[in-house]
LOMI-845938 format. One record per residue: residue number from 1; residue in one letter; x negated, y, z of N, C-alpha, C in turn. Coordinates in nm, 2 decimals. Atoms other than C-alpha are relative to their C-alpha. Last residue first. Layout:
residues N
     k   r     n_px     n_py     n_pz    ca_px    ca_py    ca_pz     c_px     c_py     c_pz
   NUM   A        X        Y        Z        X        Y        Z        X        Y        Z
...
end
This chain:
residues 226
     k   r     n_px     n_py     n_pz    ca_px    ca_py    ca_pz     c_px     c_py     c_pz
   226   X    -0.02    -0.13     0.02     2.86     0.85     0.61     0.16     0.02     0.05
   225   X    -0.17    -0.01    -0.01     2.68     0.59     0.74     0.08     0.15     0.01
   224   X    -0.06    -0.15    -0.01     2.28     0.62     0.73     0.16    -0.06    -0.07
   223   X    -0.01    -0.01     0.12     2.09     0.28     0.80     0.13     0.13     0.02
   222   X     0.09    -0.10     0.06     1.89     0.26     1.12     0.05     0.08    -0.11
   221   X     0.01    -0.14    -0.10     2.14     0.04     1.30    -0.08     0.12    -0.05
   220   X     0.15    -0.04    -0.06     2.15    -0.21     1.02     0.04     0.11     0.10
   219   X     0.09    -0.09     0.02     2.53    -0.28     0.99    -0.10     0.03     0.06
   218   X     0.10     0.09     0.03     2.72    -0.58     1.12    -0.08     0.10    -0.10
   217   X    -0.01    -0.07     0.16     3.00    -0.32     1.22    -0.11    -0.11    -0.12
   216   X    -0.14    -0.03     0.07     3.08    -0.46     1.56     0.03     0.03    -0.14
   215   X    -0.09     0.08     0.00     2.75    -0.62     1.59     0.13     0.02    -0.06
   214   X    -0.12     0.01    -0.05     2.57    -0.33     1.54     0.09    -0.13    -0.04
   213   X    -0.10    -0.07     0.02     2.20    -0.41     1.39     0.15    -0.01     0.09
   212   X    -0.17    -0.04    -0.09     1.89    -0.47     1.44     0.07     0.02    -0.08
   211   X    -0.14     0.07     0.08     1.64    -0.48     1.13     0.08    -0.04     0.08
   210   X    -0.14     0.00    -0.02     1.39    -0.25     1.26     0.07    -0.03    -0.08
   209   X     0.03     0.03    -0.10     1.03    -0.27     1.09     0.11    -0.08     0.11
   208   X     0.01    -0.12    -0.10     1.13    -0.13     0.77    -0.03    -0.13     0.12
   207   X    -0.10     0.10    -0.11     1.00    -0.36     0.46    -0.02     0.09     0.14
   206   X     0.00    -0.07    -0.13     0.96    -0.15     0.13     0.03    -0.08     0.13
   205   X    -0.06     0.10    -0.14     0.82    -0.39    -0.17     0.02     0.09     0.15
   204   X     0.01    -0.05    -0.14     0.72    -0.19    -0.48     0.09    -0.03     0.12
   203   X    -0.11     0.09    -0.10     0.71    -0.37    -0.83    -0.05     0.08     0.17
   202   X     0.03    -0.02    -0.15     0.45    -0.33    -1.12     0.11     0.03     0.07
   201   X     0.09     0.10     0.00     0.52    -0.44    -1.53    -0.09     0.04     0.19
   200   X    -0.06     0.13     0.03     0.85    -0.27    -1.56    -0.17    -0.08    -0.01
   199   X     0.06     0.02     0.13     0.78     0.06    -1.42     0.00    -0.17    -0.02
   198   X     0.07    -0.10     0.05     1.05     0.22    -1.25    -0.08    -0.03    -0.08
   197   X    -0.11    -0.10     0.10     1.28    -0.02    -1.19    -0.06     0.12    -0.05
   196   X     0.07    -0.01     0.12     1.13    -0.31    -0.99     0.06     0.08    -0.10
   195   X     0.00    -0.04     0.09     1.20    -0.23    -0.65    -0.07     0.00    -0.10
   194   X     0.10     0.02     0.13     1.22    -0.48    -0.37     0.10     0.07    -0.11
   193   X     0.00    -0.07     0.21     1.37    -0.31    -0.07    -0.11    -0.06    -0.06
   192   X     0.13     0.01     0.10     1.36    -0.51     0.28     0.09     0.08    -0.17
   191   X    -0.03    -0.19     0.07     1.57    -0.48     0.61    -0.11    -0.01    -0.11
   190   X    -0.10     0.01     0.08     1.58    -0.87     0.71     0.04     0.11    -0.08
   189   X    -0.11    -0.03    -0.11     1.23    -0.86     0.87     0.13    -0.03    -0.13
   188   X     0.02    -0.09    -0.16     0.91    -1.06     0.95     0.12     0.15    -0.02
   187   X     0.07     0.04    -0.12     0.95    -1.37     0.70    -0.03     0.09     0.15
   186   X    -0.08     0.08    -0.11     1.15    -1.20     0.46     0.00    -0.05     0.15
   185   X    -0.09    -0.11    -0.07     0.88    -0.98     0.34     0.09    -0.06     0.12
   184   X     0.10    -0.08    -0.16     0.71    -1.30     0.29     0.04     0.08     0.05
   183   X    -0.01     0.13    -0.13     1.01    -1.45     0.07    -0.10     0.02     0.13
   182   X    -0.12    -0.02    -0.10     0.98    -1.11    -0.11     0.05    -0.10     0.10
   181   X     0.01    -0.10    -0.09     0.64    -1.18    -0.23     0.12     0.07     0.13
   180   X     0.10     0.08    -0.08     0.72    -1.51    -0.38    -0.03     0.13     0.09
   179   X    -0.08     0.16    -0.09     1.06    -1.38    -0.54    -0.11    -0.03     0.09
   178   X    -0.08    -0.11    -0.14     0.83    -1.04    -0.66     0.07    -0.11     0.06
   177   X    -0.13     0.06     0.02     0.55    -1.31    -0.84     0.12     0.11     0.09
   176   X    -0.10     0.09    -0.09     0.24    -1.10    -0.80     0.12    -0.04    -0.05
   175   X    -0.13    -0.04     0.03    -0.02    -1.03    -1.06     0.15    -0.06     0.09
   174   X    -0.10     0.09    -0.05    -0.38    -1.07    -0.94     0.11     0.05    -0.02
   173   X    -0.13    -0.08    -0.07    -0.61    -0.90    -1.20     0.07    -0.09     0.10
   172   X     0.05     0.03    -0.12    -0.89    -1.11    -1.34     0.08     0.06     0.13
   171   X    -0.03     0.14    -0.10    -0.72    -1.16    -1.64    -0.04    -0.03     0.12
   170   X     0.15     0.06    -0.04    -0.76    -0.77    -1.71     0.10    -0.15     0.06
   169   X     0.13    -0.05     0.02    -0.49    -0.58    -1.90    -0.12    -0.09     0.02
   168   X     0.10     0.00    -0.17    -0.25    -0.86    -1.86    -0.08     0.09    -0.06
   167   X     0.13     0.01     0.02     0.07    -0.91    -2.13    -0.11     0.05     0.15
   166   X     0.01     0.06     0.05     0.44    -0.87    -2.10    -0.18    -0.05    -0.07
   165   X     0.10    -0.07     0.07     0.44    -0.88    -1.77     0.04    -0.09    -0.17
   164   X    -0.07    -0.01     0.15     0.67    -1.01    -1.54    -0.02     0.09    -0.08
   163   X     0.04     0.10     0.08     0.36    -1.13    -1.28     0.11     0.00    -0.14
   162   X    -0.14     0.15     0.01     0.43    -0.83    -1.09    -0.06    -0.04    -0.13
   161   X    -0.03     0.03     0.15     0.14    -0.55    -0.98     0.10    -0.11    -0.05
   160   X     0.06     0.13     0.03     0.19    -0.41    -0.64     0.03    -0.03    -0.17
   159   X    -0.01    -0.07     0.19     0.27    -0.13    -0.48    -0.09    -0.09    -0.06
   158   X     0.08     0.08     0.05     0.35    -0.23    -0.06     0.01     0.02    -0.19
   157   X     0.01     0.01     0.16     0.51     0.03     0.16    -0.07    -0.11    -0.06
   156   X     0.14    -0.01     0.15     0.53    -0.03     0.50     0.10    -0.05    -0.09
   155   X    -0.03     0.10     0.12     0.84     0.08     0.76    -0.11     0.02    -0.07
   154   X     0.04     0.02     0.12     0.92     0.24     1.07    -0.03    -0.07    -0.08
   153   X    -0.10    -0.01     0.09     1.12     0.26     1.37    -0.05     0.02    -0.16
   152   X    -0.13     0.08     0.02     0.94     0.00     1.55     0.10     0.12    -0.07
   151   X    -0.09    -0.03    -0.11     0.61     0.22     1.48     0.12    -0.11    -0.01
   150   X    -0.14    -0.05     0.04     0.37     0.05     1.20     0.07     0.02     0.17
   149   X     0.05    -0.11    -0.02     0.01    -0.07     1.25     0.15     0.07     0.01
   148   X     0.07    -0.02    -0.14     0.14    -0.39     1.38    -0.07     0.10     0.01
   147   X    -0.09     0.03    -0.12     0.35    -0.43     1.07    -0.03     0.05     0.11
   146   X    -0.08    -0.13     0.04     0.06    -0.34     0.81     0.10     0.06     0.12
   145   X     0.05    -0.16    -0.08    -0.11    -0.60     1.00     0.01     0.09    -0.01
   144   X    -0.03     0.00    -0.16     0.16    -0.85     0.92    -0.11     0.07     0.05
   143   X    -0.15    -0.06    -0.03     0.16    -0.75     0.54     0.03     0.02     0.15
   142   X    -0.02    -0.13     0.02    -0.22    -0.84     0.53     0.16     0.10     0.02
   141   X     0.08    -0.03    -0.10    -0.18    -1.16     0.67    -0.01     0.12    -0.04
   140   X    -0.10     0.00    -0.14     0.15    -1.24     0.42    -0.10     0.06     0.11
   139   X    -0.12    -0.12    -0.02    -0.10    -1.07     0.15     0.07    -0.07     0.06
   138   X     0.07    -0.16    -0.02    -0.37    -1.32     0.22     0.08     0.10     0.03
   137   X    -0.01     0.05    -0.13    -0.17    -1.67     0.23    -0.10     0.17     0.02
   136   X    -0.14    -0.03    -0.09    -0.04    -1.54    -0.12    -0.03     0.01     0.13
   135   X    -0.04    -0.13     0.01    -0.41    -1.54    -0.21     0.11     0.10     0.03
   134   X     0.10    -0.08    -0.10    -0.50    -1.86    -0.08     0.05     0.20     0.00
   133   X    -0.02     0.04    -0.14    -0.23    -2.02    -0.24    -0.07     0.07     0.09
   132   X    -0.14    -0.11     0.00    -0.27    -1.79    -0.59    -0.02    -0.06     0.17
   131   X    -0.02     0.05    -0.12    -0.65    -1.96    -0.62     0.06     0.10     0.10
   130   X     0.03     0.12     0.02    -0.71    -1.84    -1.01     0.06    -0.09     0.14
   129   X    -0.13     0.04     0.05    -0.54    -1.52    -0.96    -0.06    -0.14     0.01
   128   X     0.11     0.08     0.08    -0.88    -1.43    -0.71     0.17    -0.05    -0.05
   127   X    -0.03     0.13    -0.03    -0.71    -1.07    -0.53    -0.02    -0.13    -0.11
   126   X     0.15     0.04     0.01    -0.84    -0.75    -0.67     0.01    -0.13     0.07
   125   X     0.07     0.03     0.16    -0.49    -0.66    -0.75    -0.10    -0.09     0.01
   124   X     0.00     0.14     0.04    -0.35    -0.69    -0.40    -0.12    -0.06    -0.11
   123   X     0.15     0.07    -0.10    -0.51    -0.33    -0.25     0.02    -0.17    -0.05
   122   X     0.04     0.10     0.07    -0.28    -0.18    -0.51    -0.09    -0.08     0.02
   121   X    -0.04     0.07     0.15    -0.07     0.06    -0.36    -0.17    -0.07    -0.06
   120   X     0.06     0.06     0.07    -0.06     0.05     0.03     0.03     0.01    -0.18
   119   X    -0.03     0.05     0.12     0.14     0.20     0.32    -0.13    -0.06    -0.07
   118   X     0.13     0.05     0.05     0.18     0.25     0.66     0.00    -0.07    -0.14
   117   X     0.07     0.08     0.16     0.44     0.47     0.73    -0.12    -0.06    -0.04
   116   X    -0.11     0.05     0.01     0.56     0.55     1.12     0.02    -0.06    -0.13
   115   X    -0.04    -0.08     0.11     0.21     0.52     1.23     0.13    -0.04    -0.06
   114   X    -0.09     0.10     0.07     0.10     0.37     1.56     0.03     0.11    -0.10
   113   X    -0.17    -0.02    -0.03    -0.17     0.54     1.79     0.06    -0.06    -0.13
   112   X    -0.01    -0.06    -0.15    -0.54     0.52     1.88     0.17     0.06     0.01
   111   X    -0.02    -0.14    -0.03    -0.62     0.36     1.58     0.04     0.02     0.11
   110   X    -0.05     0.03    -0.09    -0.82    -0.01     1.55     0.05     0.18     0.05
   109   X    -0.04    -0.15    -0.04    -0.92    -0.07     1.24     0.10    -0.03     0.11
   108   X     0.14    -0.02    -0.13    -1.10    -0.44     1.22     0.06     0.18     0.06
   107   X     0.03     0.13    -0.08    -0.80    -0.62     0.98    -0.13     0.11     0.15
   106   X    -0.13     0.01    -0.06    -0.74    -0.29     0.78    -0.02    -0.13     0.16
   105   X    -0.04     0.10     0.04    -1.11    -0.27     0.70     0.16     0.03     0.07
   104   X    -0.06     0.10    -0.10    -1.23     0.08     0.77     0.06    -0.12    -0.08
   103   X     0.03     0.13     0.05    -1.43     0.36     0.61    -0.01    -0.09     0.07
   102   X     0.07     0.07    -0.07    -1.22     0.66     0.75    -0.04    -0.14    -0.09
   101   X     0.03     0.10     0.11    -1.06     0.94     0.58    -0.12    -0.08     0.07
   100   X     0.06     0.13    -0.07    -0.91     1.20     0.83     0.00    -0.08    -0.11
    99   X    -0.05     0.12    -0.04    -0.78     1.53     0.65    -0.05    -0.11     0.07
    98   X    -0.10    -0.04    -0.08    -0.87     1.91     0.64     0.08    -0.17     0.07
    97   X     0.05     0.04    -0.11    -1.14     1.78     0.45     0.05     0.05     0.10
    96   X    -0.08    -0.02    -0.08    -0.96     1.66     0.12    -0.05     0.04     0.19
    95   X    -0.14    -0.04     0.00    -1.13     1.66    -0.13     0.06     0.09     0.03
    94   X     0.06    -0.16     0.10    -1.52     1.65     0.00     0.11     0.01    -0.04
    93   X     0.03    -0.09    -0.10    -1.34     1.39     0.24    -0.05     0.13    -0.05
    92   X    -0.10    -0.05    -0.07    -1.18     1.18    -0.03    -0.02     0.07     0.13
    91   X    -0.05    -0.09     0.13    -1.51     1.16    -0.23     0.10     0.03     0.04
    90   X     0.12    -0.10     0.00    -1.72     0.98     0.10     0.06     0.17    -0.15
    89   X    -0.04    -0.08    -0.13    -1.42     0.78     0.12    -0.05     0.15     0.04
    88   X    -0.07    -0.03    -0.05    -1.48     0.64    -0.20     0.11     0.09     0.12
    87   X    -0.02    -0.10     0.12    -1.76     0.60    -0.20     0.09     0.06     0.02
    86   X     0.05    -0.12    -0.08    -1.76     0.38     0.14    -0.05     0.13    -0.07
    85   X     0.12    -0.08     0.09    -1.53     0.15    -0.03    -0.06     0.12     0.05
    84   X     0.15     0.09    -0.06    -1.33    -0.04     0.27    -0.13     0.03    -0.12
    83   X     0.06     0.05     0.09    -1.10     0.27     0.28    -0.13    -0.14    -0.03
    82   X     0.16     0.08     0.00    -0.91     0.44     0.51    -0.01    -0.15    -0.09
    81   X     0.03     0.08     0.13    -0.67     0.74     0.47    -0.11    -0.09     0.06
    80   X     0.14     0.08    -0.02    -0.50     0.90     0.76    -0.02    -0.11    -0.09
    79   X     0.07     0.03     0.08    -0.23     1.16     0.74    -0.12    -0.02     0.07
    78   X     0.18     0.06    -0.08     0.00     1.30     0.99    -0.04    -0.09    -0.10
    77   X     0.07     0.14    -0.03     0.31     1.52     0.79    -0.15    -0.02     0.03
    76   X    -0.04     0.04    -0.15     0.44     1.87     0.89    -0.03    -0.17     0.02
    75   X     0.06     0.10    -0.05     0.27     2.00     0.57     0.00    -0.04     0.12
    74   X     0.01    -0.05    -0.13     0.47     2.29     0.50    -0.11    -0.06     0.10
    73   X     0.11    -0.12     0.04     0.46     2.20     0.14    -0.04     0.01     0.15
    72   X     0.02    -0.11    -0.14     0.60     1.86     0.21    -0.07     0.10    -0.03
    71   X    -0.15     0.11    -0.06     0.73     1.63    -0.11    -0.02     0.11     0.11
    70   X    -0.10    -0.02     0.11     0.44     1.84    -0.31     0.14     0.00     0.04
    69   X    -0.03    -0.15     0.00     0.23     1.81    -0.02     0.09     0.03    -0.07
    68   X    -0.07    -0.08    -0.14     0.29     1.48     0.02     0.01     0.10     0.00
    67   X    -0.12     0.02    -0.02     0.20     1.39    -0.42     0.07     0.05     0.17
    66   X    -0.04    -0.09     0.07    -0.15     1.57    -0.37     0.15    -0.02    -0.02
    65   X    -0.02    -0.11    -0.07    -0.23     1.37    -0.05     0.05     0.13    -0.12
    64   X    -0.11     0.05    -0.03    -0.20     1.01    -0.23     0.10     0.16     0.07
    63   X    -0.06    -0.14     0.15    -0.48     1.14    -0.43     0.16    -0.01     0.05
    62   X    -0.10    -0.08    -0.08    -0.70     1.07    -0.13     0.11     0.05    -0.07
    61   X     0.03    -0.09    -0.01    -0.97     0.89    -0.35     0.11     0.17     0.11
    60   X     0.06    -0.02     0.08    -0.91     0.55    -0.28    -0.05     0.16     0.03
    59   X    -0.05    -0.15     0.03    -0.68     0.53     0.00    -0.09     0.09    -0.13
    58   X     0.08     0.01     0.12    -0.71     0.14     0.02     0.04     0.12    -0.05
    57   X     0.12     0.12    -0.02    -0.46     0.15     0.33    -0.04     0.01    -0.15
    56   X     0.02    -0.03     0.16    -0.28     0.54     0.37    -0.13    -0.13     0.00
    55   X     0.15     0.09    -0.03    -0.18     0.54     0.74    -0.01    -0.04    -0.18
    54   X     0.01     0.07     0.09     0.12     0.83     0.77    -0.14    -0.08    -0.02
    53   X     0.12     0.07    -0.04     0.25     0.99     1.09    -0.04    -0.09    -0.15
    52   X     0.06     0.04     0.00     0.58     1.22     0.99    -0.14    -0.06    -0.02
    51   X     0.06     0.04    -0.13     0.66     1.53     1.05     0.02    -0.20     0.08
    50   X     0.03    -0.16    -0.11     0.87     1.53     0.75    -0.05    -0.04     0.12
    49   X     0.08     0.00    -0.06     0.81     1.20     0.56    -0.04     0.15     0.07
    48   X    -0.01    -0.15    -0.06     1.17     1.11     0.50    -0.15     0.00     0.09
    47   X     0.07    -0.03    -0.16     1.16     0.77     0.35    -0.04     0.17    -0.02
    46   X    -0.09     0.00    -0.10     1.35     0.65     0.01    -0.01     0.05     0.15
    45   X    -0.10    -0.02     0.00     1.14     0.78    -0.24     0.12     0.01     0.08
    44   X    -0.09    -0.05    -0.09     0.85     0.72    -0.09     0.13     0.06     0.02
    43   X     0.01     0.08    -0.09     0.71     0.41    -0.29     0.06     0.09     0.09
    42   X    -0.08     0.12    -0.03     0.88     0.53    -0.62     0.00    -0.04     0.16
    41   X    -0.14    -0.07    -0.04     0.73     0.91    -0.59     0.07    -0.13     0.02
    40   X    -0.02    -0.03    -0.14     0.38     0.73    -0.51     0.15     0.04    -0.01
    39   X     0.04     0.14    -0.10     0.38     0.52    -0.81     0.04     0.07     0.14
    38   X    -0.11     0.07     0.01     0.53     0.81    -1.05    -0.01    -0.10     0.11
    37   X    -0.14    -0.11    -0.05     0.24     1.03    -0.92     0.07    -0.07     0.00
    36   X     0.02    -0.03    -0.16    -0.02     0.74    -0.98     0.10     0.11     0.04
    35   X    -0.10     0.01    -0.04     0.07     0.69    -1.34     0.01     0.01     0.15
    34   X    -0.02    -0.13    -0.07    -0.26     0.85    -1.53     0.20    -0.02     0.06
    33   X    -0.11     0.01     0.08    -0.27     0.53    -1.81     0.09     0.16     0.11
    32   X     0.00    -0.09     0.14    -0.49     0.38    -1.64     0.15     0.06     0.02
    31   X    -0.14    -0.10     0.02    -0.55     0.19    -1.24     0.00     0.10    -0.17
    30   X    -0.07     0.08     0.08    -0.79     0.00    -1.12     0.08     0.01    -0.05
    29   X    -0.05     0.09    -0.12    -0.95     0.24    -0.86     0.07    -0.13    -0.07
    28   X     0.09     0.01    -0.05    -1.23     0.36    -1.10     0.05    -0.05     0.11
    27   X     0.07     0.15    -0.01    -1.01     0.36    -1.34    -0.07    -0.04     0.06
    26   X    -0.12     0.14    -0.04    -0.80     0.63    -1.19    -0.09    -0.10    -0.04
    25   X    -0.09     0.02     0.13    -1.14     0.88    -1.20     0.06    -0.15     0.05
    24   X    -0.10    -0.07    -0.08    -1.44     1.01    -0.96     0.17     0.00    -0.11
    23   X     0.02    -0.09    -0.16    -1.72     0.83    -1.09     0.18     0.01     0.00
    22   X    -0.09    -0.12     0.01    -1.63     0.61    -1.43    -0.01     0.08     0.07
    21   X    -0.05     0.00     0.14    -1.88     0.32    -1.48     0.07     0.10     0.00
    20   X     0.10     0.01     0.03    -2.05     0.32    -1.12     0.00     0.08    -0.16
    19   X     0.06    -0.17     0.01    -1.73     0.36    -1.00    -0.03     0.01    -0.03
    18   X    -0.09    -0.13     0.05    -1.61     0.09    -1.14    -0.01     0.15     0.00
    17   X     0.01     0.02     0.15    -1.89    -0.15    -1.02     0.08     0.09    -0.09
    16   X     0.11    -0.02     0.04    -1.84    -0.02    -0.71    -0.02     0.00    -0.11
    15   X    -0.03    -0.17    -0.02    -1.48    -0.09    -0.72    -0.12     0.05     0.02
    14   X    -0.06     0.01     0.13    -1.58    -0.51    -0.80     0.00     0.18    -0.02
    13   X     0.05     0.00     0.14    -1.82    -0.50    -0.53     0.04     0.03    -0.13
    12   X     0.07    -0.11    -0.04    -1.62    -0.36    -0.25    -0.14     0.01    -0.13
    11   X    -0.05    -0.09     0.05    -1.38    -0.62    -0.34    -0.06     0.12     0.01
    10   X    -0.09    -0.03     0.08    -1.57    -0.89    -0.32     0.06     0.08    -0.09
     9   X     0.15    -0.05     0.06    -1.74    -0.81     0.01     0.02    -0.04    -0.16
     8   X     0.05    -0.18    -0.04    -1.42    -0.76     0.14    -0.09     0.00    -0.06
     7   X    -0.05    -0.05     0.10    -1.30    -1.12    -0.04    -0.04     0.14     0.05
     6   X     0.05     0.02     0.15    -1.61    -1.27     0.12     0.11     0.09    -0.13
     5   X     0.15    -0.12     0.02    -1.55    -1.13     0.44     0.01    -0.02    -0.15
     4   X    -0.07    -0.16     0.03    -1.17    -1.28     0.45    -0.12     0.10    -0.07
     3   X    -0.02     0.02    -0.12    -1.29    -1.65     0.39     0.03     0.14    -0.02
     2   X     0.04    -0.04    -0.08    -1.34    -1.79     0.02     0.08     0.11     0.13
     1   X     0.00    -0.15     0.00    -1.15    -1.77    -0.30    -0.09     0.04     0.12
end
């Protein structure tokens, strides 16, 4: 699959090529079938983004900003989209230009403060199915910079496509195993949601940061007790 550049240069080809083919349109991020709302309402479901700080990785066209508003009219959330397609970014600023949209690698972005959501839907896909080892060993490195952009009391999102399919649009797609993904979760905390319930052929991985908890009660510290 090659070294990190190669899958950036890669992936920056492949979504090119899409745009090229569709401009300003879901296919052009890898995506049909006009499900992007449902995607975001699953991945924030559970998190309270009032005046909340939000880091939006592979932010395609900023569409992530039409579902927050919705969730926040008031707009008391921080928003920042960055993109390693420089189209893209270039089309989420004419948007949205009230907002920050930066063309950034996750690995080389370096912000000037921590975000209490850093999220992601579908930056895996474009990953080489053929050479999964490599690919797994990708998203664990990806997951742990998510981490390191993330506040300790926060939590990344991850929106991902699952391998219990009953068919593949594109064979070139990377389709994750959720057991193999959630063993990485594992790896950096014990507070993790894997949901696959909404759409049965993609799968959304929440892992909060903070997985403390009270001894006396052996409850997460973060988790709401009624």
């Amino acid at each position: 699959m090659g070294n990190d550049q190669e899958i950036r240069a890669n992936t920056v080809s492949k979504y090119r090529e899409l745009y090229e083919q569709y401009g300003v349109d879901e296919r052009s991020l890898g995506w049909t079938k006009n499900k992007q709302q449902i995607r975001f309402a699953q991945m924030f479901d559970k998190l309270d983004i009032i005046n909340a700080d939000i880091l939006d990785i592979g932010c395609g066209f900023g569409d992530l900003l039409k579902y927050l508003r919705r969730r926040d009219p008031d707009e008391t959330f921080g928003y920042v989209g960055i993109d390693i397609v420089p189209e893209f970014v270039e089309v989420a600023k004419e948007k949205n230009p009230e907002y920050r949209f930066l063309n950034e690698d996750i690995f080389e972005y370096e912000p000037f403060r921590k975000f209490k959501y850093v999220v992601e839907c579908g930056c895996f896909t474009g990953l080489d199915p053929q050479h999964e080892d490599e690919s797994y060993a990708f998203v664990e490195k990806f997951i742990g910079r998510m981490l390191e952009l993330c506040t300790d009391d926060g939590a990344v999102v991850c929106h991902f496509l699952s391998d219990k399919v009953d068919y593949r649009t594109f064979a070139t797609d990377f389709h994750i195993a959720p057991e193999k993904i959630l063993a990485i979760a594992y790896k950096f905390s014990r507070r993790v949601v894997l949901d696959n319930s909404v759409l049965p052929f993609e799968a959304c991985l929440t892992i909060y940061k903070d997985d403390s908890f009270r001894p006396e009660t052996t409850v997460f510290n973060q988790a709401k007790i009624d």
